[in-house]
Backbone as JSON Lines, residues from 0, in Angstrom:
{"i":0,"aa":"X","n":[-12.68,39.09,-152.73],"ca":[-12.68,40.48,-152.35],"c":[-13.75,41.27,-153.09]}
{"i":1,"aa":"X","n":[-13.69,40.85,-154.08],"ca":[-15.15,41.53,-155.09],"c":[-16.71,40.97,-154.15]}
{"i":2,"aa":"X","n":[-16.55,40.3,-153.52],"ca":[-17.99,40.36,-152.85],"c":[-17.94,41.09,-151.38]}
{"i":3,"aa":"X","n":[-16.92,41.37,-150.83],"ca":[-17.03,42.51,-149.89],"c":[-17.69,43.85,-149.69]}
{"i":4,"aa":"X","n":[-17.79,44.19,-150.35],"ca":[-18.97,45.74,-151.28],"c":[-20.34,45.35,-150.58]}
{"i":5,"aa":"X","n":[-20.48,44.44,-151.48],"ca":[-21.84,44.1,-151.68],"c":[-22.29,43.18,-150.33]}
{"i":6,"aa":"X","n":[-21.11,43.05,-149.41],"ca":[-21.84,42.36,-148.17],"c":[-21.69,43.14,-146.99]}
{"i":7,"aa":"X","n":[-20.99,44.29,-147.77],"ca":[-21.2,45.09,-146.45],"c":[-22.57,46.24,-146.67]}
{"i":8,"aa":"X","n":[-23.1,46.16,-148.0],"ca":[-24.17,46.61,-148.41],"c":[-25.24,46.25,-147.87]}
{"i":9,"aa":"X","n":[-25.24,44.59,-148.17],"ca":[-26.36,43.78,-147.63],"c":[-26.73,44.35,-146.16]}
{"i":10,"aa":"X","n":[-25.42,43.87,-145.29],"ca":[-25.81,43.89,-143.7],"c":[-25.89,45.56,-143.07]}
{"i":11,"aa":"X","n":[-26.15,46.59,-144.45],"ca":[-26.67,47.87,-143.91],"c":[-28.37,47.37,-143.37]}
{"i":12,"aa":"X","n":[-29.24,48.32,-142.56],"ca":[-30.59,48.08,-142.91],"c":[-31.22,48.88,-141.55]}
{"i":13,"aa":"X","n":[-31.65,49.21,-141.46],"ca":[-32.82,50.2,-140.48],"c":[-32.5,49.36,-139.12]}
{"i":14,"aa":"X","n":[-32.04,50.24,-138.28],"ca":[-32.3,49.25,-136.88],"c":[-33.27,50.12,-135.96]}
{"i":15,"aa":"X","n":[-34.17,49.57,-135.39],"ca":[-34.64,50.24,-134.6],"c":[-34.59,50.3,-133.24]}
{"i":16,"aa":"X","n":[-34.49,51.48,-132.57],"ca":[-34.0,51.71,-130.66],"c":[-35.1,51.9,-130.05]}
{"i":17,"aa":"X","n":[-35.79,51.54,-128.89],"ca":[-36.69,52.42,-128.31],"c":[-35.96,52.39,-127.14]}
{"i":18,"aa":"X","n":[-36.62,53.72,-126.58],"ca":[-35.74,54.44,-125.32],"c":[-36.66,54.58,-124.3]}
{"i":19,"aa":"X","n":[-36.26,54.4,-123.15],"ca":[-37.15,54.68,-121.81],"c":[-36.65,55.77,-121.19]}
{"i":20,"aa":"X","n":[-37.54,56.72,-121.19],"ca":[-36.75,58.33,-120.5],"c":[-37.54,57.98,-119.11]}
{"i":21,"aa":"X","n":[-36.99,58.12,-118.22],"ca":[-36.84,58.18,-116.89],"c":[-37.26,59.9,-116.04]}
{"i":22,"aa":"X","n":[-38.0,59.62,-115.31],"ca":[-37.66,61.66,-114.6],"c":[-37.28,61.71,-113.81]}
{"i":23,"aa":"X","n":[-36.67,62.39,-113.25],"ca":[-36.0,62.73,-112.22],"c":[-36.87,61.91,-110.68]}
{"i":24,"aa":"X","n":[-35.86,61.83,-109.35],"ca":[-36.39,61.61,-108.63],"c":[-37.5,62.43,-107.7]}
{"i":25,"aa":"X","n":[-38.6,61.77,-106.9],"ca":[-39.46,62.58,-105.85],"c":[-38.53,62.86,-104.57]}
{"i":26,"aa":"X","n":[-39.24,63.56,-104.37],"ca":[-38.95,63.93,-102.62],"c":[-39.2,63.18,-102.02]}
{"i":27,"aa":"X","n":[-38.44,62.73,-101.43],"ca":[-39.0,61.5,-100.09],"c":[-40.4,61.9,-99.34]}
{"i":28,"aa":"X","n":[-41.45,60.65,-99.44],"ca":[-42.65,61.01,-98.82],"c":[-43.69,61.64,-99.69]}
{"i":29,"aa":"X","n":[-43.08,61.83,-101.0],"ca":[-44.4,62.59,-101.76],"c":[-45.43,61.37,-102.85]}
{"i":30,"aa":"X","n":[-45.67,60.84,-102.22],"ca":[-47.08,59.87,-103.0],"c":[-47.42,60.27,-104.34]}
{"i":31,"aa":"X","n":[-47.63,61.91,-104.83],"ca":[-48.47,62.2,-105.62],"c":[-47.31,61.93,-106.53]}
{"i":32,"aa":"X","n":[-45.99,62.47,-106.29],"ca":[-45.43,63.07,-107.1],"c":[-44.63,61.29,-107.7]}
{"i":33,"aa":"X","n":[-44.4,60.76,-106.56],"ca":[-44.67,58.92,-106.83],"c":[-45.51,58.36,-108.11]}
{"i":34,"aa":"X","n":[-46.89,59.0,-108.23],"ca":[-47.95,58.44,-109.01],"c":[-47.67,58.97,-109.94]}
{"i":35,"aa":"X","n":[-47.53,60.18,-110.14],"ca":[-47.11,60.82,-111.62],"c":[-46.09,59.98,-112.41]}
{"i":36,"aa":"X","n":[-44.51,60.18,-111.67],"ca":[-43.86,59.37,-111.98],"c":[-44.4,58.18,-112.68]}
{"i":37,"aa":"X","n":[-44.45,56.96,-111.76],"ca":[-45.26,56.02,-112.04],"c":[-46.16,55.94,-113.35]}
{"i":38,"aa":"X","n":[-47.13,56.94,-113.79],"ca":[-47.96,56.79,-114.76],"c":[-47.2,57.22,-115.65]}
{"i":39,"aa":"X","n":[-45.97,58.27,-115.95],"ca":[-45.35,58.75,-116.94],"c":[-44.78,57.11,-117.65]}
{"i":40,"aa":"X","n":[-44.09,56.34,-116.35],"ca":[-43.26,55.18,-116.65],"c":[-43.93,54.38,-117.79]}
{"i":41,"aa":"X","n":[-45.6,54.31,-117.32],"ca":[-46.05,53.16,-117.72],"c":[-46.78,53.86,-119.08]}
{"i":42,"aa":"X","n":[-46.42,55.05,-119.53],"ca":[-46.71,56.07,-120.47],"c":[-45.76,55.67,-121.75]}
{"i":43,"aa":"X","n":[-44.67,55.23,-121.28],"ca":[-43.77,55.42,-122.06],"c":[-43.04,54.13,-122.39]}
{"i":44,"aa":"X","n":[-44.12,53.14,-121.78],"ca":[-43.81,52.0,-121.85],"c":[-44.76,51.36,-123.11]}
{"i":45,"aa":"X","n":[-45.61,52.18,-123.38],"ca":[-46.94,52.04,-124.06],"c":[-47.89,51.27,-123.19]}
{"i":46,"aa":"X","n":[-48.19,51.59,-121.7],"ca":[-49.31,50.92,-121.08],"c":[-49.9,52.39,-120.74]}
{"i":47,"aa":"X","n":[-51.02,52.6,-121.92],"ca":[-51.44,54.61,-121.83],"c":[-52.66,53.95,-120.54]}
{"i":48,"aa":"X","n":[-53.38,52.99,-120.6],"ca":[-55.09,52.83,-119.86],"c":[-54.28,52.46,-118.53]}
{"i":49,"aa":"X","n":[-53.23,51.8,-118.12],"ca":[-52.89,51.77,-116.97],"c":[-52.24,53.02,-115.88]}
{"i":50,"aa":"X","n":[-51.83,53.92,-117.28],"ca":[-51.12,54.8,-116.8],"c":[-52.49,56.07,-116.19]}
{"i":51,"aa":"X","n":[-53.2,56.02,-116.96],"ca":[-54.56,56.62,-117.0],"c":[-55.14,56.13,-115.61]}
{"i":52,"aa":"X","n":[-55.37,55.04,-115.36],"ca":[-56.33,54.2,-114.25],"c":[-55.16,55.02,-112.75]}
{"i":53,"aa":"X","n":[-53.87,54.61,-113.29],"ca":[-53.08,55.16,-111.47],"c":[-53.32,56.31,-111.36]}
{"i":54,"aa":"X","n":[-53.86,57.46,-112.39],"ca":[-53.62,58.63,-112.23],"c":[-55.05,59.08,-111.76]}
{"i":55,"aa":"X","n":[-55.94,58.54,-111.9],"ca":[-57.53,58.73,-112.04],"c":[-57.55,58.03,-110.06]}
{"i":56,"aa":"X","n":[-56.6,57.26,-109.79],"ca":[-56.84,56.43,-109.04],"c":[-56.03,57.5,-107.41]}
{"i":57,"aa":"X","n":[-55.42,58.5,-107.73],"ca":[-54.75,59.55,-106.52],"c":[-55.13,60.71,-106.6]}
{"i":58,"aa":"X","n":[-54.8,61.9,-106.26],"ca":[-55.21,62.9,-105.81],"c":[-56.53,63.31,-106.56]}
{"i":59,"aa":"X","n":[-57.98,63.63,-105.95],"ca":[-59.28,64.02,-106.59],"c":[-59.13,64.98,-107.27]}
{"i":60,"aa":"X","n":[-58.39,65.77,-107.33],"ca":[-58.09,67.14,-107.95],"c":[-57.75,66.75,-109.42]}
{"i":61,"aa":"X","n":[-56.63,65.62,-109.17],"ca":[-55.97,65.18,-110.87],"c":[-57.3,64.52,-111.57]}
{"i":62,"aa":"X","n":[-57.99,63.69,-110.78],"ca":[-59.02,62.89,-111.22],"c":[-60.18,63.95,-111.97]}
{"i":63,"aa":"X","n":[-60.19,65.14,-111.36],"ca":[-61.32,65.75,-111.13],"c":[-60.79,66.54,-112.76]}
{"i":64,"aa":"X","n":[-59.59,66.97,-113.18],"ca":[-58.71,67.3,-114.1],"c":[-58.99,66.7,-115.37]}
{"i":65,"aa":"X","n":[-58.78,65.14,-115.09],"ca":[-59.04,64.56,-116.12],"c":[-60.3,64.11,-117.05]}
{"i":66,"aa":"X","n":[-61.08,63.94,-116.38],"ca":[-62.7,64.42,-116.07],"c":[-63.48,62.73,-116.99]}
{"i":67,"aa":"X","n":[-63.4,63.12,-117.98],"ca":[-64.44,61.56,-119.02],"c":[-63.27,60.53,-118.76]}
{"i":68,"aa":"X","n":[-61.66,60.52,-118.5],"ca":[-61.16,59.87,-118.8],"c":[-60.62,59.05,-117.84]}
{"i":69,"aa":"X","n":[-61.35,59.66,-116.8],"ca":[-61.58,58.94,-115.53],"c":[-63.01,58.03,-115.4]}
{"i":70,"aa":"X","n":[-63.75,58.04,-115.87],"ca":[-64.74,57.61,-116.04],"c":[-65.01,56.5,-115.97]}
{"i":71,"aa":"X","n":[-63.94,55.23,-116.56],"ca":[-63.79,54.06,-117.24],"c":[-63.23,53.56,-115.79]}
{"i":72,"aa":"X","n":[-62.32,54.11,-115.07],"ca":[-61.87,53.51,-113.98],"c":[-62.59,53.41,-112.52]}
């Protein structure tokens, strides 16, 4: 019983969580709002250059937005 303490000491220790936040759903039929989504996903997945490339890759306006960082794609 004297080593109970100390082993419930031991098996304390940092755990770490990572979380995937999700957004809400699109409107049926909306592409753009699809791609956003989509690039947030892969944002938060830690894929930032893929998430970058889908976003560079739909509406010219967002592309046109993002400007050097579209560049690469």
């Amino acid at each position: 019983m004297k080593w109970l303490p100390l082993l419930l000491l031991a098996s304390c220790g940092p755990i770490a969580v990572t979380s995937i936040a999700y957004t809400t759903a699109c409107p049926e039929g909306d592409t753009q709002c699809e791609i956003r989504q989509n690039a947030q996903t892969l944002y938060y997945m830690g894929q930032f250059e893929a998430g970058d490339a889908l976003m560079c890759g739909g509406d010219p306006a967002v592309r046109y937005s993002l400007g050097d960082a579209c560049s690469l794609y």
